[in-house]
C-alpha positions as CSV (number, residue, x, y, z in Angstrom):
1,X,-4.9,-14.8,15.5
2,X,-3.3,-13.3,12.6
3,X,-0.4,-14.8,11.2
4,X,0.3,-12.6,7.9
5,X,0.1,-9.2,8.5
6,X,0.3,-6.8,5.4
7,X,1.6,-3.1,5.3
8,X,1.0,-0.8,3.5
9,X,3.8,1.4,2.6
10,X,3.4,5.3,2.0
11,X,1.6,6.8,4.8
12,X,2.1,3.0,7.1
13,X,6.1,2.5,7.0
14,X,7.1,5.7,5.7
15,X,6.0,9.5,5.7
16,X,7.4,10.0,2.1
17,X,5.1,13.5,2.0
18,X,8.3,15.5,0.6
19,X,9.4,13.3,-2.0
20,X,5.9,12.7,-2.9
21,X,4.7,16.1,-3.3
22,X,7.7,17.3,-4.8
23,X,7.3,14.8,-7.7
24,X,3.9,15.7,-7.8
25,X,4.9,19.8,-8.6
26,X,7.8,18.5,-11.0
27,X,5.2,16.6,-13.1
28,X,2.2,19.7,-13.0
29,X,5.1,22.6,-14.0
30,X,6.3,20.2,-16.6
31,X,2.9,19.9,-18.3
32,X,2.3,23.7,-17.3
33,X,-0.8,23.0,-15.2
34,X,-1.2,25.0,-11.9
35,X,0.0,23.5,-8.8
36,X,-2.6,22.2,-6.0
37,X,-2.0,23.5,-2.6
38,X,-0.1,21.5,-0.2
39,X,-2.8,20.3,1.6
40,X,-4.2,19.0,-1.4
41,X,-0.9,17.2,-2.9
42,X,-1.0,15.6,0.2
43,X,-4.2,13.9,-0.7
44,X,-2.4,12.3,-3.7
45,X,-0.3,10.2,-1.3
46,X,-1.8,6.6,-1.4
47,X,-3.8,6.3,-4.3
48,X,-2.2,4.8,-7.5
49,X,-0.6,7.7,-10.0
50,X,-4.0,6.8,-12.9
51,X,-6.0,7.7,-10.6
52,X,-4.8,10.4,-9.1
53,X,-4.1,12.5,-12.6
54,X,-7.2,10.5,-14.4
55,X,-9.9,10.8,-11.7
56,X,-8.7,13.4,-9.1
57,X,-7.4,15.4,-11.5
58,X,-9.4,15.3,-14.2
59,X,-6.5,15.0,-16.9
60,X,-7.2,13.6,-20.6
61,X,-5.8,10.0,-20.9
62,X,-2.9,11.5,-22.9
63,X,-2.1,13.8,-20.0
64,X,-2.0,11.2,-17.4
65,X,0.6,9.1,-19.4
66,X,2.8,12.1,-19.7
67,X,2.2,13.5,-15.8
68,X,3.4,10.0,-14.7
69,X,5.8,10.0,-16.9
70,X,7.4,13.2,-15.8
71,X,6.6,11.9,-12.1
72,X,8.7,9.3,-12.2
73,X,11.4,11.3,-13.8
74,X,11.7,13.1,-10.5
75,X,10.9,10.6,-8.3
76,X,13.2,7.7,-9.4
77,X,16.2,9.8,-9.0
78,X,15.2,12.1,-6.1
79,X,11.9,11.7,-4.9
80,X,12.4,8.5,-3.9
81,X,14.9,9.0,-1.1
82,X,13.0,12.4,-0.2
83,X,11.4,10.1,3.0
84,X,11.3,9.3,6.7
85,X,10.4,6.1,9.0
86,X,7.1,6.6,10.9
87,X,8.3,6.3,15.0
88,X,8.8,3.3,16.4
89,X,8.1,1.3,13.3
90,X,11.9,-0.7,13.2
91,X,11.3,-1.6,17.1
92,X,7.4,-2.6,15.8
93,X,8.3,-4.6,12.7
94,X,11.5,-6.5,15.2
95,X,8.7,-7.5,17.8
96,X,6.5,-9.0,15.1
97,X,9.0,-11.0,13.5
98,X,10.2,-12.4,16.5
99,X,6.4,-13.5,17.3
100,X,6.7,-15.8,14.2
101,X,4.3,-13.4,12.1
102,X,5.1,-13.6,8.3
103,X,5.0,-9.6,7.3
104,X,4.4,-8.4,3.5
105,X,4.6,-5.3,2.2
106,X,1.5,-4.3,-0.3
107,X,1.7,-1.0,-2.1
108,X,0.5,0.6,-4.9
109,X,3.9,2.0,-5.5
110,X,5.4,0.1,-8.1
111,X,7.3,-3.1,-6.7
112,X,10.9,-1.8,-8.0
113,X,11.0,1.4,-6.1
114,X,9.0,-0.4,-3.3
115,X,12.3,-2.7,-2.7
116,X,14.3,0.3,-3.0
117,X,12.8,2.0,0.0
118,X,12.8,-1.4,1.9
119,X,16.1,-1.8,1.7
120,X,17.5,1.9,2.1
121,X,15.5,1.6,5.2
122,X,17.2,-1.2,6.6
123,X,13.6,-3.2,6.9
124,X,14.3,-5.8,4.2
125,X,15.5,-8.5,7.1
126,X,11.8,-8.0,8.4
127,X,9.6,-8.8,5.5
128,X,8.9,-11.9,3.6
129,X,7.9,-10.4,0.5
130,X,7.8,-6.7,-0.7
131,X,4.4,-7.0,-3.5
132,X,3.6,-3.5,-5.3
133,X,2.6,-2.6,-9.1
134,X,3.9,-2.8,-12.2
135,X,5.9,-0.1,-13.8
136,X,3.2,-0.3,-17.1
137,X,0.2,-0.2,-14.4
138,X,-1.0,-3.0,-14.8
139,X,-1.1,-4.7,-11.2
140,X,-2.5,-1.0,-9.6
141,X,-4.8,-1.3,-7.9
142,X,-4.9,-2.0,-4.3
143,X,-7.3,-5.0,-4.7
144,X,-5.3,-6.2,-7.2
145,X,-2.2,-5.9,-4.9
146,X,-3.0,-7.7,-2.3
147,X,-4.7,-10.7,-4.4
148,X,-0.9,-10.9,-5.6
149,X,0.3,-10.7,-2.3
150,X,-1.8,-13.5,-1.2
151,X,-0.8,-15.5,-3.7
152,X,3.1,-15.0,-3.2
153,X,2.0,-16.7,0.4
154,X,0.3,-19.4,-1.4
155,X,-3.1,-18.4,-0.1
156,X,-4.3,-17.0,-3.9
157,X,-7.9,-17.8,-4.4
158,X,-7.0,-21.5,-5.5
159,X,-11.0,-22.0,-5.7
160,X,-11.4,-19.9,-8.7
161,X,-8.0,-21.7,-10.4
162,X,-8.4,-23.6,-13.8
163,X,-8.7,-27.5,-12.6
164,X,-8.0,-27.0,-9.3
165,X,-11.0,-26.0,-7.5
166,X,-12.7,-28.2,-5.2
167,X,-14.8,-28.0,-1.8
168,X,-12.0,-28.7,0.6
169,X,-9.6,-26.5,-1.3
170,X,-11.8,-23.3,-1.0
171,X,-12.5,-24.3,2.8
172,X,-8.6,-24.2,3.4
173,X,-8.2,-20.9,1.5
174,X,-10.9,-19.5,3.6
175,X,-9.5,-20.5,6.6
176,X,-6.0,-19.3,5.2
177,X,-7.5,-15.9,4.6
178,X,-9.1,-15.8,8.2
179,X,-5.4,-15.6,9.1
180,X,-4.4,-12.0,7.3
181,X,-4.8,-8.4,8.5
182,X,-4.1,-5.9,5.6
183,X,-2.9,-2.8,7.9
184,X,-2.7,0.9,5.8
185,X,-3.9,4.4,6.2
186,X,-6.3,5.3,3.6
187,X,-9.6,4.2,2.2
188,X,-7.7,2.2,-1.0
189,X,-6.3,-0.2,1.7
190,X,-9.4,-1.1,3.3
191,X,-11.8,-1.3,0.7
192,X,-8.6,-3.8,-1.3
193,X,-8.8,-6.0,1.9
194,X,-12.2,-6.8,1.5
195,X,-13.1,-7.6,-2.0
196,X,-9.8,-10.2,-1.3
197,X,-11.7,-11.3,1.9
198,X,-9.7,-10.1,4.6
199,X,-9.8,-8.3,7.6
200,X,-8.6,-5.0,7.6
201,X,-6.7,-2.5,10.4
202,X,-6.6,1.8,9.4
203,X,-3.9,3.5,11.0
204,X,-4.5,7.2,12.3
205,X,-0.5,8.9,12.2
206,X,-0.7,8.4,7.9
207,X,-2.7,10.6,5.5
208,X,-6.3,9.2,6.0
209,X,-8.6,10.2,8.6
210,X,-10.7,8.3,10.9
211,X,-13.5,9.4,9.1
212,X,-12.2,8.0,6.2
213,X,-11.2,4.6,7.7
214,X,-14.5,4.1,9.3
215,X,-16.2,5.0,6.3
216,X,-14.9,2.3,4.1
217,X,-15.1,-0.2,6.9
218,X,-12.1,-0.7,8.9
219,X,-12.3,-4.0,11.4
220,X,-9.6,-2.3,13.4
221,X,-8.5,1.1,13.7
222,X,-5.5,2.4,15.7
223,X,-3.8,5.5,16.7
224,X,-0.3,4.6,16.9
225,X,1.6,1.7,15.4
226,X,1.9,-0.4,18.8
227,X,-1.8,-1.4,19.0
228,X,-1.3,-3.9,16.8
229,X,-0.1,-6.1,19.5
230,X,-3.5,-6.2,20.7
231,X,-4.8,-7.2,17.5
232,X,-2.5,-9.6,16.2
């Protein structure tokens, strides 16, 4: 049984492809570099903004600071909004909640836009915590994420904590861990589960492919938001 169940949010809780993409043209015209095609853009959305101009992108350092700079200038005023629930996720997230499940949202998007779209949405009555990255990027990766996460539901890796580790400590996180499904669309979210020791559900309506999931070793993969009732 899994009683904390972690979303993802772009591509999990939202389809924020407009918003997302749009930023992403505001910030390649501002630094005069030539747009990717749609399809392409939309392989930005879930993978935090260094790597995406740094790695994907192949932009100097000093380019990445300025693309996310001019990123966020569209995003935090317009972008932001610029998004849509995923079906049946208000009805999915009530059901949950009423089962006693404790429900966390872990992004990569930094944690003050992150509340933002929580509460524009109306879903901030659902969730216990809403964790995400910091605006200077520190706290961006997904593995990183969800380690915070955990520890915002006291179950952070106590074992490994100055002074504090013993046998029966790390025996209770374990079994505290056995206890929370990380659930997202893309590879980032998967792979972040495990290195925190965690099992791991890929959703197929977002922007990752089963492929993808599979690939990076998904314990659970689902087509449509309602079969995680099965799961959890």
């Amino acid at each position: 049984m899994f009683d904390y169940l972690f979303f993802d949010l772009d591509g999990t809780l939202t389809n924020p492809a407009q918003g997302i993409t749009n930023s992403f043209i505001y910030a390649f015209k501002s630094l005069g570099i030539e747009v990717p095609t749609y399809e392409t853009l939309l392989t930005f959305i879930g993978p935090p903004l260094p790597v995406t101009f740094g790695k994907m992108m192949g932009l100097l350092e000093s380019q990445v600071d300025e693309a996310i700079k001019k990123y966020r200038e569209y995003f935090s005023t317009r972008g932001i909004f610029e998004n849509e629930l995923f079906d049946d996720i208000p009805p999915a997230l009530e059901k949950l909640k009423a089962a006693g499940k404790k429900l966390v949202v872990a992004t990569s998007k930094p944690e003050e836009y992150s509340v933002k779209i929580i509460n524009h949405f109306g879903l901030d009555k659902y969730f216990d915590y809403v964790c995400g990255s910091c605006m200077d990027e520190t706290r961006g990766s997904k593995s990183e994420i969800i380690s915070y996460a955990l520890e915002r539901c006291g179950i952070g890796d106590i074992s490994c904590s100055k002074g504090r580790g013993n046998n029966s400590s790390s025996s209770n996180n374990n079994d505290n861990k056995s206890r929370v499904l990380m659930i997202g669309d893309r590879f980032h979210d998967i792979e972040g589960a495990k290195n925190n020791q965690i099992k791991s559900c890929g959703v197929l309506y977002g922007f990752g492919s089963e492929e993808e999931l599979k690939k990076a070793g998904a314990d659970y993969i689902i087509p449509k938001i309602d079969g995680l009732f099965k799961i959890v």
